[in-house]
Structures are given as structure tokens and as C-alpha cells.
C-alpha angles and dihedrals in degrees: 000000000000146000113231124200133184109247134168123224114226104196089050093042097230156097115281134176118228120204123188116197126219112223108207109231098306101125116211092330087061093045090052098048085053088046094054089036088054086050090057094039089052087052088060105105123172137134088238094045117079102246118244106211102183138011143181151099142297106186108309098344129094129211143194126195106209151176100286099212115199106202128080143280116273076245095067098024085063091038089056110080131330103285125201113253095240091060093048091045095052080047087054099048088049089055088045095055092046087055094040085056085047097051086043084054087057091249124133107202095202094188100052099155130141090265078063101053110069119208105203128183115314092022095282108165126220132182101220129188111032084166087125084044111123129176107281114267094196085075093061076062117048115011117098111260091231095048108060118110125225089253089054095044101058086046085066091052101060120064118182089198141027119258113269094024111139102242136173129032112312104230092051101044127109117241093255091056097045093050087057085255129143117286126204131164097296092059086064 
């Protein structure tokens, strides 16, 4: 959904990673609804999320400036060597906090893999490209009307997909996913 290229930001003096999203035939309504996903995306902040530092949009085509982690995927981390239970699972709690902020946010990642989950130096985890990731629907459902904040409102405005769309990467997806169902957090 996105081409990624190493940059470096002159002004902060350090390594990004620059991601360009592809919209898929929506016209300007498509390029708006990236552009609001990747705002909400960019509000996301947690030790266990890659951070989004930009974002915004050249023609038709909208960027985000991001965290560039140097480490590897959970794939090739585990791939690696033999490594002890205790230490996978503490790689696997981290990845779950960084989805739990994201699902607190409102966000649904829908491709959550290990070629989605980076190991860095000193074993931090983050949770990286969220670029599938929609506001989740499971809000509109089940939180109380009086009680959604601005920030959460205009997360349920914006949808990346429409609804009953397959998304995300077959072998990893939940039923209901896979079906062209409704996902929410618990999907990911």
C-alpha cells in the first residue's frame, strides 16, 4: 500500500523513514480519507508504535515522515538463532501494548504479521505499518453516544477501506477478515 525510502531530515538532524501511500482509484475523496487515516495515525504515540513525525500530501499523493528503526522484523529476529521462551514472549507483550495503545486510539491495524512487528537494538518492539490501519468500527458500536471525544469522532469519520473489502495478508488474517466481514481490535 506504500513505497518507503530511507531520508534524512536536515533541520532535525536525523534518519526518517518516508512512506508514500498509494490511494486505490478514489479520487480526491480517497486521497482525503489517507490523508485523515495518516492524522490519526501521526497522533498515535507509544513507546511500542513506530512514531509518525509528518504527514501530508504532494498532488494526489499522500506522505508520512516516520521513526526509521534499524533492527529487524519479528520474522527474521525469530529466524535468527534458538531463543529462550521467556525472551519471545517479553517481544510479544511489547507488540501487544503497542497494539493495545493503537486499538485505545480507535485504530484497527488489519495487517497486524511478524514483517510487521521491528526488533531494534536492545530488543525494543515496535508495531510498524499501520498503512491498512482504519478507525476502529467496533467504536460506532459500542461506545456511549455522549461520551466520544472530538479526537474519536473524527476517527469514526474517516474509513481507509469500504466496508467488506478483503485487507490485510491472508495467512495472518482473522475469519471474519478473511470472509470480507467487519474487523475490529480483536481481528488484529
Amino acid at each position: 500500500m506504500g513505497s518507503v525510502l530511507e531520508a534524512f531530515d536536515p533541520e532535525l538532524e536525523r534518519k526518517v523513514a518516508i512512506k508514500v501511500l498509494h490511494q486505490q482509484g478514489d479520487g480526491e475523496e480517497g486521497r482525503l480519507r489517507l490523508l485523515r487515516e495518516a492524522q490519526a495515525m501521526a497522533r498515535l504515540q507509544h513507546p511500542n508504535v513506530v512514531a509518525i513525525h509528518d504527514v501530508g500530501a504532494l498532488g494526489d499523493r499522500v506522505w508520512l515522515a516516520m521513526e526509521l528503526v534499524e533492527g529487524q522484523t519479528l520474522k527474521a529476529w525469530l529466524a535468527d538463532h534458538p531463543r529462550p521462551w521467556s525472551e519471545i514472549l517479553g517481544v510479544m507483550v511489547a507488540a501487544a501494548e503497542g497494539l493495545a495503545a493503537a486499538h485505545a486510539a480507535g485504530l484497527v491495524h488489519r495487517d497486524v504479521k511478524p514483517e510487521n512487528v521491528m526488533v531494534s537494538a536492545g530488543e525494543r518492539v515496535r508495531v510498524a505499518d499501520f498503512g491498512l490501519a482504519r478507525a476502529g468500527s467496533e467504536l460506532r458500536e459500542e461506545a456511549p453516544p455522549g461520551e466520544l471525544t472530538s479526537q474519536t469522532s473524527s476517527l469514526l469519520e474517516s474509513e481507509l477501506t469500504h466496508a467488506g473489502a478483503l485487507i490485510g495478508t491472508p495467512r495472518y488474517m482473522a475469519p471474519e477478515g478473511l470472509l470480507g466481514l467487519p474487523v475490529d481490535a480483536r481481528s488484529d
